[in-house]
VEXLUM-475769 format. One record per residue: residue in three letters; x, y, z of N, C-alpha, C in turn. Coordinates in steps of 0.1 Angstrom, whole numbers, plus 5000, padded with zeros to 4 digits. Layout:
<nodes>
ALAXYZXYZXYZ ...
</nodes>
This chain:
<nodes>
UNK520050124784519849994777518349974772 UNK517350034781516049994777515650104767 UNK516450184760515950284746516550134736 UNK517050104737517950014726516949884723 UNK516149874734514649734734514349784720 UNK513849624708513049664697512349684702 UNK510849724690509349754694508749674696 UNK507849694703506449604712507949484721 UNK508649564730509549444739508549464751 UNK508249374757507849394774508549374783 UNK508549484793509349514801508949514816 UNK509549464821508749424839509249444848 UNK508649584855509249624865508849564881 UNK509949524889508849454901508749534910 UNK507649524920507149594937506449504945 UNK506949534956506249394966504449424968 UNK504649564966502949564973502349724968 UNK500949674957500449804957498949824966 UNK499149954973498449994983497250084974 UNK497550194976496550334973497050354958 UNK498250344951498750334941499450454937 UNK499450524950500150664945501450674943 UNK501950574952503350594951503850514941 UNK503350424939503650344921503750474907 UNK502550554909502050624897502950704900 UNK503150764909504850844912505750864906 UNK506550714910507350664902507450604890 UNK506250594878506150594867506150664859 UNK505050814865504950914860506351004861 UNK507151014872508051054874509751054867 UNK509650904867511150814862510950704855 UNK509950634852509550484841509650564825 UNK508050664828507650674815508950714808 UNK509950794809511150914807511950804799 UNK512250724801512750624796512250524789 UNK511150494785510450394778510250444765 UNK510350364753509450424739507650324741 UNK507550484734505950454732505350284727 UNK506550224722506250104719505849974730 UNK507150024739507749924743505949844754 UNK505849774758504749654764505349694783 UNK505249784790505349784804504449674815 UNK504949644821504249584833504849584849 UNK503949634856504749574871503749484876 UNK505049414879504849254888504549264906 UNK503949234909503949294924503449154934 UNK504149154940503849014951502148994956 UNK501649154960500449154963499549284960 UNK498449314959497849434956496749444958 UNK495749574959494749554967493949584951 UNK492649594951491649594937491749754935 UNK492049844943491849954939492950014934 UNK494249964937495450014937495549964923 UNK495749844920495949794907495049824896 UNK493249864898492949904890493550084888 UNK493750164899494350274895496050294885 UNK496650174889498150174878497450174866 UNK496750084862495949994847494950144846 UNK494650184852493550304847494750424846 UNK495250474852496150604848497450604843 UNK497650474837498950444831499150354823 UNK500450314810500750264801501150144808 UNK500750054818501549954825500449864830 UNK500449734826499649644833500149594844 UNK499349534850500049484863499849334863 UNK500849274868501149124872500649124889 UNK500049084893499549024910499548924913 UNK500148874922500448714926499248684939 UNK498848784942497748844948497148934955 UNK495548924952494949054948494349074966 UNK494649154973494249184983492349264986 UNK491749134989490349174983489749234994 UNK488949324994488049415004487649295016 UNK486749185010486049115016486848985029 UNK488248975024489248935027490249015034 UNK490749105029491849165034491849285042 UNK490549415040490649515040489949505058 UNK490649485066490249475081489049595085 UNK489549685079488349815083486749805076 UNK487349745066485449705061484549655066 UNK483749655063482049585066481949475062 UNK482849485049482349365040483349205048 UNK484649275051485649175058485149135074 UNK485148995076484748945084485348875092 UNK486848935096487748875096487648935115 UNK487349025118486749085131485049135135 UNK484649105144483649105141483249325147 UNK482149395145481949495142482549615155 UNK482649535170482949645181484649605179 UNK485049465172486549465173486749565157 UNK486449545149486249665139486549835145 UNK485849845152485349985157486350005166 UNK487249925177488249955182489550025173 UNK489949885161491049895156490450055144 UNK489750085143489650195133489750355146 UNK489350295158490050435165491350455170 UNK491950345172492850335174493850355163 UNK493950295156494350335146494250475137 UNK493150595138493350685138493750775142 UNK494250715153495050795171496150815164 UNK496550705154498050715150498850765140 UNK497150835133497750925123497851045125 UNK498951115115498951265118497951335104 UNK496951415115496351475103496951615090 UNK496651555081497151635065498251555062 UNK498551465064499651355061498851315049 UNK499651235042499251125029498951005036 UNK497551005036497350865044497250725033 UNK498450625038497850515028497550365027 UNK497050365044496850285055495050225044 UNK495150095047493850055041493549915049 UNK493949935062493649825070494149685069 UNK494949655063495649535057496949495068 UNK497149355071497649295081498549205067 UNK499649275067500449235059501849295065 UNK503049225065504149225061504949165056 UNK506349225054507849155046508849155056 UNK509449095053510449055061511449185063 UNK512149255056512249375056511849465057 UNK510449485055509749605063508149595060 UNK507649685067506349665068505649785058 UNK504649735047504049875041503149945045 UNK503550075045502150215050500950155049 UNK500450045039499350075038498949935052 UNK499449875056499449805072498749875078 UNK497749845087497149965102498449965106 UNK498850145110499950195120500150165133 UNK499050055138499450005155500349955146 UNK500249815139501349725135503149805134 UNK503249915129504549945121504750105128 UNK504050175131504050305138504650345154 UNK506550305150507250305163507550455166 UNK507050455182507850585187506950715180 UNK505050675177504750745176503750885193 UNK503750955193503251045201501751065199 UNK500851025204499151045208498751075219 UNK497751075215496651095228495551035228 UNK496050985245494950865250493150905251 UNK492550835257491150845260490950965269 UNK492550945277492251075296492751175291 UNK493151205278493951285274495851315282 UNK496451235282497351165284498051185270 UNK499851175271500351205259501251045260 UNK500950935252501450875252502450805240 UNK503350725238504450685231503650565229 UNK503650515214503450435205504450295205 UNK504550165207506050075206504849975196 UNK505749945186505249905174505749785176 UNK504549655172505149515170506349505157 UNK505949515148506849555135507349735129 UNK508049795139508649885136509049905122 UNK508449985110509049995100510250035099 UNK511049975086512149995083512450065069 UNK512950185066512950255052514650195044 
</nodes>
């Protein structure tokens, strides 16, 4: 249906939340563009998004984005300096701990954001929040099991 759009139609794709933006450009690059004419006016609409993510859709792609809000460093981004939402030893906890819970060479797309949906929680959340039934190691070197307030859901 959407080859049959006249020219210059705009078309609006929605997503609850852009993170790192990779997995948007993904699925643009992957399955959007394939289907669009060079004419047509693209946009995704997105509940929320962080400044980097949105400028990377708008910078490496034919698609503007709609944000209902912009998830700002100074505000949102818990791991920063600039967010003052924790002060710097509670900072320094949740960024080691939080790295306990990643696996290294993974796609990491965690950007410290205390955000969820009612349906599930996104990657880019710190993984204490959503990282159920993960396997680390403690301070004693101890192998311990992860129980996640918001277990994600795929």
């Amino acid at each position: 249906e959407i080859s049959r759009l006249p020219s210059n139609s705009p078309i609006i794709f929605v997503d609850d939340v852009i993170g790192t933006a990779t997995q948007a450009l993904g699925h643009i690059n992957k399955h959007l563009n394939s289907i669009l004419n060079p004419s047509h006016n693209p946009y995704l609409l997105c509940l929320c998004g962080t400044s980097e993510g949105i400028e990377e859709v708008e910078n490496n792609s034919n698609f503007r984005v709609l944000c209902g809000l912009e998830l700002l460093e100074e505000t949102h981004h818990c791991y920063s300096e600039k967010c003052k939402i924790f002060k710097e030893n509670e900072r320094h906890i949740l960024l080691e701990l939080n790295h306990s819970l990643k696996i290294l060479g993974e796609d990491d797309f965690d950007r410290g954001l205390l955000i969820a949906f009612h349906y599930t929680v996104p990657n880019c959340t710190m993984p204490m929040i959503w990282k159920e039934g993960f396997r680390y190691m403690n301070k004693k070197n101890g192998i311990k099991e992860w129980f996640a307030l918001l277990p994600r859901r795929y």
